[in-house]
Each structure stands twice: as structure tokens, then as C-alpha cells.
N, CA, C and O atoms as CSV, one atom per row, in Angstrom:
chain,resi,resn,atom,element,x,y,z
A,1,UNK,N,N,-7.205,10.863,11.903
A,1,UNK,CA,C,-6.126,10.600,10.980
A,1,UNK,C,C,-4.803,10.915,11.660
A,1,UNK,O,O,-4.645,11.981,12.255
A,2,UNK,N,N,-3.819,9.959,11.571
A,2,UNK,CA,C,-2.696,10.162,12.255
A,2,UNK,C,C,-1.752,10.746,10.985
A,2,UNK,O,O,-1.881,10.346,9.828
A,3,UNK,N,N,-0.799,11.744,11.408
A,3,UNK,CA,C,0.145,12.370,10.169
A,3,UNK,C,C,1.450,10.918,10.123
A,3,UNK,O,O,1.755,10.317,11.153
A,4,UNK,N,N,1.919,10.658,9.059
A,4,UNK,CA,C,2.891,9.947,8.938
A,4,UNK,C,C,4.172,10.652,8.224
A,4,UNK,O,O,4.132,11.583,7.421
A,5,UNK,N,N,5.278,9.996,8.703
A,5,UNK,CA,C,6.235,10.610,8.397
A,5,UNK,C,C,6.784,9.381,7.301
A,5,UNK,O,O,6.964,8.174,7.461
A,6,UNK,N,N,6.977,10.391,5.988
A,6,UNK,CA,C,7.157,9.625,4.641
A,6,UNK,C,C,8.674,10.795,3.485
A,6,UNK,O,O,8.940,11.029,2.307
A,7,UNK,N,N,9.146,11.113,4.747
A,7,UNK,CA,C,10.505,11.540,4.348
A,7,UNK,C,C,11.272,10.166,3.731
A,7,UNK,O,O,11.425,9.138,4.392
A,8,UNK,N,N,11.708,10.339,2.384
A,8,UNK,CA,C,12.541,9.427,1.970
A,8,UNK,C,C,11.894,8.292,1.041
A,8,UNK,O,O,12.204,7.313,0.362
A,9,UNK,N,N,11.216,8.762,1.292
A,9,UNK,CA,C,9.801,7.480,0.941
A,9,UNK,C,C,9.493,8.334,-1.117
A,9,UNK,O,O,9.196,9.525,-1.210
A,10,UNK,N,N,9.606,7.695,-2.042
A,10,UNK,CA,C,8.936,7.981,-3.037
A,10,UNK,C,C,7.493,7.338,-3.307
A,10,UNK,O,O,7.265,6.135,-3.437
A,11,UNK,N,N,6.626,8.319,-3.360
A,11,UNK,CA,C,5.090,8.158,-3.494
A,11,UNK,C,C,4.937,7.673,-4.841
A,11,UNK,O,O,5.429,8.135,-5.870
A,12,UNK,N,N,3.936,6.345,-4.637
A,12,UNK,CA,C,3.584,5.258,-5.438
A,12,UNK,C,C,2.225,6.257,-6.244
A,12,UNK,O,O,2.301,7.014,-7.212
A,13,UNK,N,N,0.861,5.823,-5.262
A,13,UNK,CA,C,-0.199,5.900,-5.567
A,13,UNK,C,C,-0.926,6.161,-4.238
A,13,UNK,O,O,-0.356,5.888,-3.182
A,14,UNK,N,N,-2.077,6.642,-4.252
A,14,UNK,CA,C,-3.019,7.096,-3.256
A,14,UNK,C,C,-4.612,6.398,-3.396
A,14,UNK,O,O,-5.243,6.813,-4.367
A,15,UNK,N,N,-5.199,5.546,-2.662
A,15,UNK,CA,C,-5.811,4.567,-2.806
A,15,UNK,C,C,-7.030,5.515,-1.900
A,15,UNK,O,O,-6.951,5.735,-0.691
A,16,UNK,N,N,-8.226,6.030,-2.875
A,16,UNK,CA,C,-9.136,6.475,-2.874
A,16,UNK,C,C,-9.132,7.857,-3.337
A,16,UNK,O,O,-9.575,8.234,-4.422
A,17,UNK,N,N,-8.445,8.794,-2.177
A,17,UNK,CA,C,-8.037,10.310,-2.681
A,17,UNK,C,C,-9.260,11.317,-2.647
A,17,UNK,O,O,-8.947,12.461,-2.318
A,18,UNK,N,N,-10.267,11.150,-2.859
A,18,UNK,CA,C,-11.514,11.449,-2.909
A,18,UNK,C,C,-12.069,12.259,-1.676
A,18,UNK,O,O,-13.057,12.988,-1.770
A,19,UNK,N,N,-11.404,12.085,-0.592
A,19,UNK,CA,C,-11.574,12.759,0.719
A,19,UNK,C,C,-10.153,13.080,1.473
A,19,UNK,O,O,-9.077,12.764,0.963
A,20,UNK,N,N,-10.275,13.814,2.882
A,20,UNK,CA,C,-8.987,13.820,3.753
A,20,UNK,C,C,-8.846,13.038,5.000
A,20,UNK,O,O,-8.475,13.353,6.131
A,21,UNK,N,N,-9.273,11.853,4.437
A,21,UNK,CA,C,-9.728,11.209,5.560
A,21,UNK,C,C,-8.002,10.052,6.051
A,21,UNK,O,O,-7.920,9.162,6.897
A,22,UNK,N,N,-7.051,10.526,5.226
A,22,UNK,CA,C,-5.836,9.583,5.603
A,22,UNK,C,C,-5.576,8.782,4.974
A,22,UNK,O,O,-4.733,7.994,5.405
A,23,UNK,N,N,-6.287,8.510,3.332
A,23,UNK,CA,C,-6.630,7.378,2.801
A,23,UNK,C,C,-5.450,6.483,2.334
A,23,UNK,O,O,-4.724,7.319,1.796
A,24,UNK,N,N,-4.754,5.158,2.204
A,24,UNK,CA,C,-3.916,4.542,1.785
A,24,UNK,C,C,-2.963,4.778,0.908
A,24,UNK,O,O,-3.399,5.007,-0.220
A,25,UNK,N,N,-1.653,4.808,1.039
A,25,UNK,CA,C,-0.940,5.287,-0.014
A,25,UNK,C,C,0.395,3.851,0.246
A,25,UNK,O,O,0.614,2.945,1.050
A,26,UNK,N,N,1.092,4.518,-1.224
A,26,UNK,CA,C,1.572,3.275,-1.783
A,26,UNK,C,C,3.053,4.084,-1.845
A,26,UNK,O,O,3.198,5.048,-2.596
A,27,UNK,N,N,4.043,3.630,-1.050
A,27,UNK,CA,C,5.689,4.185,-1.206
A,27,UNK,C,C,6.511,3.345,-1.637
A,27,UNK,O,O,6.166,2.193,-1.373
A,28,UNK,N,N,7.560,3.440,-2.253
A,28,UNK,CA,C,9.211,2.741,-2.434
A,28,UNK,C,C,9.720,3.128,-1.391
A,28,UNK,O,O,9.167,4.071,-0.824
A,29,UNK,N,N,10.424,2.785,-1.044
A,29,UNK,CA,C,11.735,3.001,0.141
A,29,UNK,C,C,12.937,2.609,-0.435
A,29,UNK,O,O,13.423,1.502,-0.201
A,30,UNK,N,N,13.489,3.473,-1.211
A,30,UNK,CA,C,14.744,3.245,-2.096
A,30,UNK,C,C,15.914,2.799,-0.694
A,30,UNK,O,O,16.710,2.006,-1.198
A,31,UNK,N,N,16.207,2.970,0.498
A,31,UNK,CA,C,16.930,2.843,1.370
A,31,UNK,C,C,16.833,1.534,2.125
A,31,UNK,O,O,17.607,1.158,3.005
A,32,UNK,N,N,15.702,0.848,1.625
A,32,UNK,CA,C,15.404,-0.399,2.305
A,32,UNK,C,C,15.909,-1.511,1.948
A,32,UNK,O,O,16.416,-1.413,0.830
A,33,UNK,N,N,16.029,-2.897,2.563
A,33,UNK,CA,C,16.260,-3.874,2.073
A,33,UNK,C,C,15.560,-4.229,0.784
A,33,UNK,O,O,14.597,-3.495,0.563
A,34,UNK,N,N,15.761,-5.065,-0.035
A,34,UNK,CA,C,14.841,-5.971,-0.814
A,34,UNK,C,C,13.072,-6.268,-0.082
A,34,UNK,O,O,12.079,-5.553,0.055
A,35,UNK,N,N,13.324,-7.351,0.162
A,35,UNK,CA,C,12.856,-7.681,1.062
A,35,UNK,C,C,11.291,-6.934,1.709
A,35,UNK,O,O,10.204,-7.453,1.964
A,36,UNK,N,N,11.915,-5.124,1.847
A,36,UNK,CA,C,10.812,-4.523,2.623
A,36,UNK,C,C,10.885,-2.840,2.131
A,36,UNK,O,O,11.013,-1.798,2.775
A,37,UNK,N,N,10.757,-3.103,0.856
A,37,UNK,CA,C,10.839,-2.184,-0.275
A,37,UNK,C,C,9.880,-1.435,-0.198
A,37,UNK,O,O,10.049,-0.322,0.301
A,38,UNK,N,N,8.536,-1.853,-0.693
A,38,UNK,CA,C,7.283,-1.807,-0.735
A,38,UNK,C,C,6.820,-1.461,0.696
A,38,UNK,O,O,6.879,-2.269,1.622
A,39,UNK,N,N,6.289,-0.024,0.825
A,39,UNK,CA,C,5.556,0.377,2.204
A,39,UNK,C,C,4.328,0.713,1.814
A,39,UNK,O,O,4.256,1.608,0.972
A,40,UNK,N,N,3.040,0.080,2.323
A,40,UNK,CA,C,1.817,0.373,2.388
A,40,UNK,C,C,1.449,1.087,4.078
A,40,UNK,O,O,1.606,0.604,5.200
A,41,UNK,N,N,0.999,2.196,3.694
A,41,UNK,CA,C,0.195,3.028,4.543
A,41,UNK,C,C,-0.918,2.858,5.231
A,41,UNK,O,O,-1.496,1.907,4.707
A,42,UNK,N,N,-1.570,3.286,6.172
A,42,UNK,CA,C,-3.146,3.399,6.372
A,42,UNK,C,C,-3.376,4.813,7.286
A,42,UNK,O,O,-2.449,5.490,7.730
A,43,UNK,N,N,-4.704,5.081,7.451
A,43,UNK,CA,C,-4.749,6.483,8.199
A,43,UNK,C,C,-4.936,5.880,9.896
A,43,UNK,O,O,-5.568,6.637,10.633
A,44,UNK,N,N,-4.437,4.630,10.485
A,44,UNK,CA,C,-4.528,4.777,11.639
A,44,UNK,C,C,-2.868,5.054,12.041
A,44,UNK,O,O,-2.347,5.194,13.147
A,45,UNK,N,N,-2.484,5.065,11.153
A,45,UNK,CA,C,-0.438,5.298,11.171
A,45,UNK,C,C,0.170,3.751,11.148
A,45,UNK,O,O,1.219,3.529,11.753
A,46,UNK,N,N,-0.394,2.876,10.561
A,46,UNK,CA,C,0.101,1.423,10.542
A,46,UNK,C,C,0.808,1.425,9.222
A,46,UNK,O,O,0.286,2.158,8.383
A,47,UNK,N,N,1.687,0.889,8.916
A,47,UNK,CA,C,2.473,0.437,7.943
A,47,UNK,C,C,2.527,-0.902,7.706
A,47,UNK,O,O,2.465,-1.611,8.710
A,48,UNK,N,N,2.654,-1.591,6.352
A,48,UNK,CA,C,2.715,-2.724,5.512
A,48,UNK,C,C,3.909,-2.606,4.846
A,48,UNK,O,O,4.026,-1.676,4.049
A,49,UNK,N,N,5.172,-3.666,5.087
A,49,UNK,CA,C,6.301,-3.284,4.044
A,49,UNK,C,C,6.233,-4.962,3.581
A,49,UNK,O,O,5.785,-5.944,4.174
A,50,UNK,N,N,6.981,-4.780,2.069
A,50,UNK,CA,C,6.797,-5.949,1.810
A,50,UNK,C,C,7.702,-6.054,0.432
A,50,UNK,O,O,7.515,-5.094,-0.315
A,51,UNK,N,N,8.505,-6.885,0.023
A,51,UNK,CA,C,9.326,-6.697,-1.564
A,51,UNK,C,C,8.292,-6.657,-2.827
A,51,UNK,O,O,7.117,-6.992,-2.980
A,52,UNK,N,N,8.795,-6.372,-3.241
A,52,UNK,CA,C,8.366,-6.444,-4.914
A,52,UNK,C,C,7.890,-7.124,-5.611
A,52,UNK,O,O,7.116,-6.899,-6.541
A,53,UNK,N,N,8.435,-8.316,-5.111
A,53,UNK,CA,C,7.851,-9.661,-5.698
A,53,UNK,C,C,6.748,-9.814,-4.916
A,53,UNK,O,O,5.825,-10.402,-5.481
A,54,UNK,N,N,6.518,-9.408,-3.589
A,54,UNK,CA,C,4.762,-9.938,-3.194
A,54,UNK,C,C,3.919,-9.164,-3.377
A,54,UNK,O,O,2.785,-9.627,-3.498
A,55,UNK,N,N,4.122,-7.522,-3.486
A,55,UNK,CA,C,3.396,-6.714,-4.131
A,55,UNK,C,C,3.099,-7.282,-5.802
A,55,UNK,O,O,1.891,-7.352,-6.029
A,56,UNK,N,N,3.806,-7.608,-6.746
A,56,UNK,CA,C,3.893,-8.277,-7.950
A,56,UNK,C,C,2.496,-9.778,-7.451
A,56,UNK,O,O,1.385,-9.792,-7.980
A,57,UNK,N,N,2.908,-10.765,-6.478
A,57,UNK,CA,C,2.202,-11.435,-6.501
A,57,UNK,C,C,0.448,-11.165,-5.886
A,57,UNK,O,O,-0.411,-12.003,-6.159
A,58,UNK,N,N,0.063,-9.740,-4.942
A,58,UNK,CA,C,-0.764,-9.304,-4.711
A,58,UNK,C,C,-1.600,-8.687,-6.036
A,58,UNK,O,O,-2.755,-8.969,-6.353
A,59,UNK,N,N,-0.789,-7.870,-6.640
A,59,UNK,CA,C,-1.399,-7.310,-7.890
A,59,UNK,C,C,-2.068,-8.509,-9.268
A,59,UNK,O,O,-2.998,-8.413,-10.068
A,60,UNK,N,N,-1.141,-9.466,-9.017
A,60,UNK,CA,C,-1.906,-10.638,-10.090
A,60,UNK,C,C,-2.785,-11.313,-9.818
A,60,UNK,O,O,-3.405,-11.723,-10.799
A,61,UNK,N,N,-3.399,-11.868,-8.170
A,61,UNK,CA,C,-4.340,-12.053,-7.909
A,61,UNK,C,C,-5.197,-11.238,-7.611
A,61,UNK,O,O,-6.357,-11.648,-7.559
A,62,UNK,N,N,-4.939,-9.936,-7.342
A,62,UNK,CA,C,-6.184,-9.224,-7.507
A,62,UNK,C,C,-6.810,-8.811,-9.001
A,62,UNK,O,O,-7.947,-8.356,-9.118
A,63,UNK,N,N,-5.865,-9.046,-10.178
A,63,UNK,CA,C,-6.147,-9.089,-11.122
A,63,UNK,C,C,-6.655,-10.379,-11.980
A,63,UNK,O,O,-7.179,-10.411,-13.094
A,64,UNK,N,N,-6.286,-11.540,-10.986
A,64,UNK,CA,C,-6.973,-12.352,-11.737
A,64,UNK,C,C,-8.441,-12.875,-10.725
A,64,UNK,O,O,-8.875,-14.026,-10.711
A,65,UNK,N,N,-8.845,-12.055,-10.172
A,65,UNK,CA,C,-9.970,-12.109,-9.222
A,65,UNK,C,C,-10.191,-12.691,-7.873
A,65,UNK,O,O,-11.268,-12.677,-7.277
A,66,UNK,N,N,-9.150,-13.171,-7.470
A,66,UNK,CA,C,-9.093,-13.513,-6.069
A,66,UNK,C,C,-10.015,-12.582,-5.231
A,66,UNK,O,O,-11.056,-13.118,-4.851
A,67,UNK,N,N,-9.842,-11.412,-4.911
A,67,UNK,CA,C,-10.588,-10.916,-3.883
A,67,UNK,C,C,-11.907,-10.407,-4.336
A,67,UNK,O,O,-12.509,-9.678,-3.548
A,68,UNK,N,N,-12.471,-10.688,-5.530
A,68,UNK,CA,C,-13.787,-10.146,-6.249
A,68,UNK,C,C,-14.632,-10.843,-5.181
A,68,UNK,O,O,-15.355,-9.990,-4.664
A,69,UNK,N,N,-14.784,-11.764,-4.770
A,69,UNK,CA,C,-15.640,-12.583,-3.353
A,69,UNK,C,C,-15.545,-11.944,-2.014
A,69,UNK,O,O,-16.416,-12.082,-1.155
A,70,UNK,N,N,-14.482,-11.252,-1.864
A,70,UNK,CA,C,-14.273,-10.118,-0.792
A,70,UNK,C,C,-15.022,-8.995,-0.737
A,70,UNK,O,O,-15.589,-8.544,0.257
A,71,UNK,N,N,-15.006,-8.499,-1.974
A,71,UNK,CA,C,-15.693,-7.033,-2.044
A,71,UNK,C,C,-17.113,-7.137,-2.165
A,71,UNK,O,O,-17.957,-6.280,-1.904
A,72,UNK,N,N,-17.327,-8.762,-2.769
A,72,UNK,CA,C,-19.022,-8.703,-2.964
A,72,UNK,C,C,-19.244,-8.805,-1.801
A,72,UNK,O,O,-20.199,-8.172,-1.350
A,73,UNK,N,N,-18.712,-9.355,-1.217
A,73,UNK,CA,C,-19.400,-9.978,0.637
A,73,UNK,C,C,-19.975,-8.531,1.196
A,73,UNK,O,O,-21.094,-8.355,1.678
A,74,UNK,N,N,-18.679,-7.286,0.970
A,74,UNK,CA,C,-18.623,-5.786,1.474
A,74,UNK,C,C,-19.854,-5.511,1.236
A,74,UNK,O,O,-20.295,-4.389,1.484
């Protein structure tokens, strides 16, 4: 697990939590553009930034089942 530096960063959500294994977390970046608002985490120290509106458009297809064929495959 790599430590990340998330000064500045307001914490969303933590995607598993269940262990200390680095697990995914979900930030705002109030200092950021539009644009690259939205920072997704991982425990190899990689970052995902992305606006609002595609986080908005990620969350409705995963809610309207887009990736349910993903996870069954898993």
C-alpha cells in the first residue's frame, strides 16, 4: 500500500473499508478546476480525477446496471 497525500482533499467515501489494505476512496478537490473535481484513489498511489458531471454519469449507469455483466464475469 502506497500512503497518499490527500491534504486539501475533502473525503467522499471509502470503497470497501473492511481491511488496511489501501482500499479506494472518493475526494472533492475544492481547489480544482471543474473539470477535475472529482479524485478517485487506489492503493497502488494512482489517481482518477474527473468533474461532476461524469462521476454523475458513472453513478447512473452503474445504477441502471451497466456493469452488473462485469461483476458477474468476476
Amino acid at each position: 500500500m502506497i500512503h497518499q497525500d490527500t491534504t486539501g482533499l475533502q473525503h467522499v467515501a471509502t470503497f470497501c473499508g473492511q481491511c488496511n489494505c489501501g482500499c479506494p476512496e472518493l475526494y472533492l478537490d475544492p481547489a480544482a478546476d471543474d473539470d477535475r473535481r472529482v479524485v478517485i484513489t487506489d492503493d497502488f498511489g494512482q489517481r482518477i480525477r474527473m468533474s461532476l458531471g461524469q462521476l454523475a454519469d458513472l453513478v447512473a449507469d452503474a445504477r441502471n446496471g451497466v456493469l452488473d455483466e462485469v461483476l458477474a464475469a468476476g
